[in-house]
C-alpha positions, 0 to 999 in steps of 0.5 A: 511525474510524482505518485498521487495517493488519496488518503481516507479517514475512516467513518465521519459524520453520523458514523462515529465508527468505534467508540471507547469512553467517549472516544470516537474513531472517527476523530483519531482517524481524521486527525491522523490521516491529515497529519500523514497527508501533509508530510507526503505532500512535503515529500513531493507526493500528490495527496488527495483525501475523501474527507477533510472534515466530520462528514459522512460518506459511504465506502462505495462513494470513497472508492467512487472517488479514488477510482475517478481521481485516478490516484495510484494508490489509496490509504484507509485509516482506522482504529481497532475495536475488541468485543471486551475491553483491554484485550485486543491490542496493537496494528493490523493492515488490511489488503484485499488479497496478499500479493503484489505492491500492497502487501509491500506497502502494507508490511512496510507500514506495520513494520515502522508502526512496530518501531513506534511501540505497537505489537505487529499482527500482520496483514489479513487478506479482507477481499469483502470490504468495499474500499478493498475490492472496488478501488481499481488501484493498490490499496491499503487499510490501517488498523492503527491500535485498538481504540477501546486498549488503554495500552494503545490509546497511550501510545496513540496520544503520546507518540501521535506525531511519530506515528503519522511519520511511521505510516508516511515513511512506510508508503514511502519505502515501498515506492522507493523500493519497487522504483522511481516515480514515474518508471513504472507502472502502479496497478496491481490488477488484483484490488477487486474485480474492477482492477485494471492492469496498466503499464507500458511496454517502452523498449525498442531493441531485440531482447527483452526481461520483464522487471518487477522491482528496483530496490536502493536495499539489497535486502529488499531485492533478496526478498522479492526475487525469493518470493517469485523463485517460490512461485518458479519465475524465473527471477535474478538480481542484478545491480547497477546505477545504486539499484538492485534489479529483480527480473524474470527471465529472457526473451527473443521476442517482445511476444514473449517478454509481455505473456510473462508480463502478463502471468506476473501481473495476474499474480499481483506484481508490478512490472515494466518490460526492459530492453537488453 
């Protein structure tokens, strides 16, 4: 069963979000966000957007919809803006708080946004925003550039095409990374107060490990099994079958297996609990 995504092009209609000599946020965001949808679906994704025209629809009913579609993921795009013109600059994403599958995807998407030509500035945590704190799914905001940087309207207009590959390749990679569709579940559990923690226990055998990622790069597997050793879960890597498994721990009982499940998932990580 393919992942599912629904894809948001920031502002619409009589909100014109932020502007810069005649040009309206509102615009970027559609065109791109519409651009980013059709390479998903070719890659196999289910896309669904909250809007494919100029029409206005509030944060609150935008996740309303994300949470009724039932997708397992939601992307929001946007433009920057800076209080003084030409002086912000460059890509930012947006997660409700810095853990689990988001923030990979969140990372990996200003990673490829780097590679185009923008400056990286991070991910923030924004618990406030709406599309953040009340979709029940991982989600992602994108700050694709600063609206009013002549610098990054440039890079905007003259790399449009590359960019809307860079944020498709970048959901992509982090799906890759934490397994194949349909192995795992998506809820991180941490979007907002309304997030819900879903996930199936699948094993059938005495002794159990909970597993939070199955990576193609070793790197990636390096990375997460650092992450969680830092936190003292007791993580190890092993490999198999062209993937690089992160784990945590061994248990006797599927008792046990599923309380460290649950201390992994209230600390923002995707799992599924395996048989040994």
């Amino acid at each position: 069963m393919p992942y599912s995504i629904m894809l948001d092009a920031g502002h619409g209609g009589r909100d014109p979000g932020a502007v810069y000599n005649g040009r309206q946020e509102k615009d970027d965001t559609l065109a791109l966000t519409l651009a980013i949808g059709e390479i998903l679906q070719d890659r196999g994704l289910d896309v669904e957007y909250t809007r494919t025209t100029d029409v206005y629809e509030s944060p609150y009913q935008k996740a309303m919809e994300a949470n009724n579609a039932g997708v397992d993921f939601f992307v929001s795009i946007h433009r920057n803006s800076y209080p003084t013109d030409n002086v912000g600059f460059g890509v930012e994403s947006l997660v409700y708080d810095k853990s689990g599958i988001k923030l990979e995807m969140a990372e990996n998407i200003n990673e490829q946004l780097e590679a185009v030509g923008f400056v990286n500035r991070g991910v923030q945590a924004r618990p406030g925003l709406v599309v953040l704190r009340r979709t029940k799914m991982p989600a992602v905001l994108v700050e694709v550039g600063f609206i009013n940087s002549d610098t990054d309207n440039q890079i905007f207009d003259d790399n449009f095409n590359d960019i809307a590959l860079a944020i498709a390749e970048g959901i992509l990679d982090t799906l890759q990374i934490n397994g194949d569709a349909g192995e795992n579940g998506t809820s991180d559990g941490n979007n907002g107060p309304g997030g819900n923690d879903s996930g199936g226990i699948t094993v059938t055998h005495p002794g159990y490990t909970v597993q939070t990622g199955a990576f193609r790069n070793g790197a990636y597997a390096d990375r997460l099994q650092k992450e969680l050793l830092e936190q003292d879960f007791p993580a190890v890597t092993s490999q198999g079958d062209g993937l690089y498994r992160v784990t945590v721990g061994t248990y006797p009982t599927l008792d046990e297996a599923a309380e460290m499940e649950r201390r992994l998932k209230r600390a923002g990580y995707q799992t599924v609990i395996l048989s040994r």
